[in-house]
N, C-alpha and C positions, 0 to 999 in steps of 0.2 A: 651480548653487548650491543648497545643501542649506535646502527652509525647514523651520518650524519644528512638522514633524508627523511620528512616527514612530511604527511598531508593531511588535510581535510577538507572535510562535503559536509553539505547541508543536505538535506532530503523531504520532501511536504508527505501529509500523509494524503487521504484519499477517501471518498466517497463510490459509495456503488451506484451504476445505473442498472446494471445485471449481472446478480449471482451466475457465473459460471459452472456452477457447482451439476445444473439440469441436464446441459447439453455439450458441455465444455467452450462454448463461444459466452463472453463476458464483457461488464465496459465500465468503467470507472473512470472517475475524475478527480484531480489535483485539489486539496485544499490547506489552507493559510496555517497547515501544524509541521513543527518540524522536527527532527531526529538530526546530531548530528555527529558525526566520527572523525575521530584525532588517529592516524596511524602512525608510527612512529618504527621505519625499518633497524633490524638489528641484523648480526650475521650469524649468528647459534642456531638457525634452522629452526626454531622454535615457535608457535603460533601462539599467542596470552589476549585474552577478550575480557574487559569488564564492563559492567554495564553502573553507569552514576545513581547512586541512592539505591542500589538493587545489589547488595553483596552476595547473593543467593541466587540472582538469576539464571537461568541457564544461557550458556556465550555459545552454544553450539553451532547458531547459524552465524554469527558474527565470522567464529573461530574459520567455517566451512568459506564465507565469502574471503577472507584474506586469502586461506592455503589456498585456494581455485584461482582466485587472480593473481597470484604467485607462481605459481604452477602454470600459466598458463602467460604470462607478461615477465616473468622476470629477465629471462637472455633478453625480448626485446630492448628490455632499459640497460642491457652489457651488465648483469648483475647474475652470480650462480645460482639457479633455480635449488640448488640442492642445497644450499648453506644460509640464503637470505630466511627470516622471519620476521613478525610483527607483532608490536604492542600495539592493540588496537582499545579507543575505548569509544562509545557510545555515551549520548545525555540525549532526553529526549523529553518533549511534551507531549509526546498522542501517548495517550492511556494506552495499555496493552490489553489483549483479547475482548476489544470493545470494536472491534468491529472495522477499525480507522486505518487498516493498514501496517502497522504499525510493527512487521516483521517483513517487510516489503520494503518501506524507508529503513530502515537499518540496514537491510543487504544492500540494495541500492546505496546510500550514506559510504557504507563499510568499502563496496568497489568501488566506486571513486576517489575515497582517500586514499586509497589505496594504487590506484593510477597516477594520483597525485603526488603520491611518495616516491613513486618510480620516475615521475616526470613524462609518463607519455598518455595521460589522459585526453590529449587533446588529439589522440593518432587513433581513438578507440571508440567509436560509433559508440551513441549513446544507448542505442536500442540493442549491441553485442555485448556493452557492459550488463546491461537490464536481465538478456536472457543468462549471464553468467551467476546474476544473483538469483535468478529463480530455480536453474540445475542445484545452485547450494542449498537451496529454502528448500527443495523435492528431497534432496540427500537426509538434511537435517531432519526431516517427515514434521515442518512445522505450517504444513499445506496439504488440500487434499488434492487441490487442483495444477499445484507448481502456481498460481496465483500470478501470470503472463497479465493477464487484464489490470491487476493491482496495481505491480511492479512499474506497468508503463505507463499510465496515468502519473505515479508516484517519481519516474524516470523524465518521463518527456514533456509532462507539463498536461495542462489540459483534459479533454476527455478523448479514452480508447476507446476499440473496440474490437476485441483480439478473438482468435481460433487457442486457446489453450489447448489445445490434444496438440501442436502443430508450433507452437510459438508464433503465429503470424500475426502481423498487428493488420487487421481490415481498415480501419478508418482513424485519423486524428485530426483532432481538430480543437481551436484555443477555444474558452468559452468564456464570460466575463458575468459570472455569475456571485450574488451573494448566496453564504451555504447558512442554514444556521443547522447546530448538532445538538442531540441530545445524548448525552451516555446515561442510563441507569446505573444503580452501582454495580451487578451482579457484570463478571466477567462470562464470556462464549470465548471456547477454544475451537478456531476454524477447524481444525485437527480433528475435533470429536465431533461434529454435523454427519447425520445420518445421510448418507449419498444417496442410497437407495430410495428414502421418501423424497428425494427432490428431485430423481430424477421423475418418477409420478408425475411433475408437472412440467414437463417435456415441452408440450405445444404452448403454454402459457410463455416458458423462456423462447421458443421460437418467435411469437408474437413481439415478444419488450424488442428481441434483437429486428424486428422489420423495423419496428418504431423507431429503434436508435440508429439504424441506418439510413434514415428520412430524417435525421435529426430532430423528431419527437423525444428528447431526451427527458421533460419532464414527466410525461403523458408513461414512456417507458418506464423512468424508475416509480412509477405510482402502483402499476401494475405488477411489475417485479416486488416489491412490498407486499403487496396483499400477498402473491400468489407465494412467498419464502416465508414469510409472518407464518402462514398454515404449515409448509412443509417443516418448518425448524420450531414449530411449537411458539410461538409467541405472541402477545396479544398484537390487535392494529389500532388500538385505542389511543396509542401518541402518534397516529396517522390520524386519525378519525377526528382530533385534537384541530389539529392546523387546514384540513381541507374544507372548504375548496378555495382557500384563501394564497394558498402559496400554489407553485407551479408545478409542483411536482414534490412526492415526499418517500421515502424509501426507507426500510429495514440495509443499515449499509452491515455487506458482508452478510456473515451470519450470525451479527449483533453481538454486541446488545445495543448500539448505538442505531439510533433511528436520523436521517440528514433531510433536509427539506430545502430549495432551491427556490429561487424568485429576489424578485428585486429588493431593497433594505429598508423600506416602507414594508412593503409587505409580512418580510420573515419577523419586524420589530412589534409590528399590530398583534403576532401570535405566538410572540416568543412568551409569554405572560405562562401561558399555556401548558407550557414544559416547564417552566420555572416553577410551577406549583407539585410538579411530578418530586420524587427522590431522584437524587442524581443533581448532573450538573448540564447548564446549556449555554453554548458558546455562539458568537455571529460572527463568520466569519469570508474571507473571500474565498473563492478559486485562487488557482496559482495557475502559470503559462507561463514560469520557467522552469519547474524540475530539480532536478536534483543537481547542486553545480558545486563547485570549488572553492573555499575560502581563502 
């Protein structure tokens, strides 16, 4: 039975500066797509996940982010951790296994409605909700890395710059960037990226993270691009496309989506470019707010 307390959050998705995946230190940034979750508390103990236009999808991580912030906030809000559950649903515009995030905004989305339905969202560090959705993403195994880098760009707005072995966020900071995105149509499941060839380029992900901690963030994710394009098998040729005209251009994730950064003169002189590719491409902003409450 549904009682009488329900939330919801928005969530952006996110762009990569660096694949995590080499050395476990990674950085991503907030952009203009969003995910967004209706949670609606009932008292049957029961967890229900569906995802809009997706009647076949798998709600696993959704399902994990409710029971974990249930389990873990419900006596807070004076409510039986043992009998409270949730109808939770998602809708969402970032493409899925395209690279954007887009199982990172959903847990993120799914905790905070979920905060929101208990009422003490706003007693709950944003960066302790963050890491509650990335333990559910590791659980759900729909990460190779628990994805700390993604989450918090997707969480707190802006671009990171995290220790995933560690959950520790090294650097944040806003950035006022236009992004423009390419997705091909062929999906990439972050899940199935061979870890072992990326890690091979070890020193190259040392290198992107000196640069994104100087705030070279385009110079970084350019670099990071070539050197994941190789390890994850994919061409650089929708890189190869737009330089040396934009500011920076990246394989975001481990694709299939390719994101490029610069001013909106810039990304619109070579958005032509991608638009001639299969697939689709979008201009869009950064985000520096994150993922909040409706």
């Amino acid at each position: 039975m549904v009682v009488d307390m329900d939330g919801r959050a928005v969530s952006p998705a996110a762009g990569t500066v660096l694949n995590a995946l080499a050395t476990g230190t990674g950085s991503a940034f907030a952009i203009d797509l969003e995910t967004t979750a209706t949670v609606d508390l009932t008292n049957d103990g029961e967890i229900e996940a569906s995802i809009a236009d997706q009647p076949d999808a798998d709600t696993t991580l959704i399902e994990y982010c409710a029971e974990m912030t249930l389990e873990r906030y419900a006596e807070d809000a004076g409510l039986d951790a043992e009998t409270v559950g949730a109808r939770v649903r998602t809708e969402s515009e970032i493409p899925m296994a395209a690279g954007l995030k887009s199982s990172s905004a959903a847990a993120n989305a799914t905790v905070i409605a979920t905060l929101d339905a208990l009422e003490i969202d706003d007693a709950v560090e944003r960066v302790d909700a963050c890491r509650l959705g990335v333990q559910a993403a590791r659980e759900a195994g729909v990460t190779a890395t628990g994805a700390f880098d993604d989450a918090s760009a997707s969480m707190l707005g802006g671009v990171t710059i995290t220790d995933n072995t560690t959950d520790e966020l090294l650097a944040h900071e806003s950035v006022d960037w236009h992004a423009l995105v390419y997705t091909p149509p062929e999906q990439a499941f972050s899940a199935d990226a061979d870890i072992s060839d990326c890690e091979r380029i070890a020193p190259m992900a040392d290198l992107v993270a000196e640069l994104a901690l100087e705030g070279r963030y385009g110079e970084a994710m350019t670099v990071n691009g070539f050197a994941f394009c190789g390890a994850l098998g994919f061409s650089t040729d929708p890189m190869l496309d737009v330089l040396p005209a934009v500011e920076g251009v990246s394989l975001s994730g481990t694709g299939s989506s390719f994101v490029a950064i610069g001013d909106r003169a810039q990304l619109e002189g070579v958005r032509e470019r991608w638009d001639r590719r299969d697939g689709s491409t979008r201009l869009l902003r950064t985000r520096t707010d994150g993922t909040r409450t409706q």
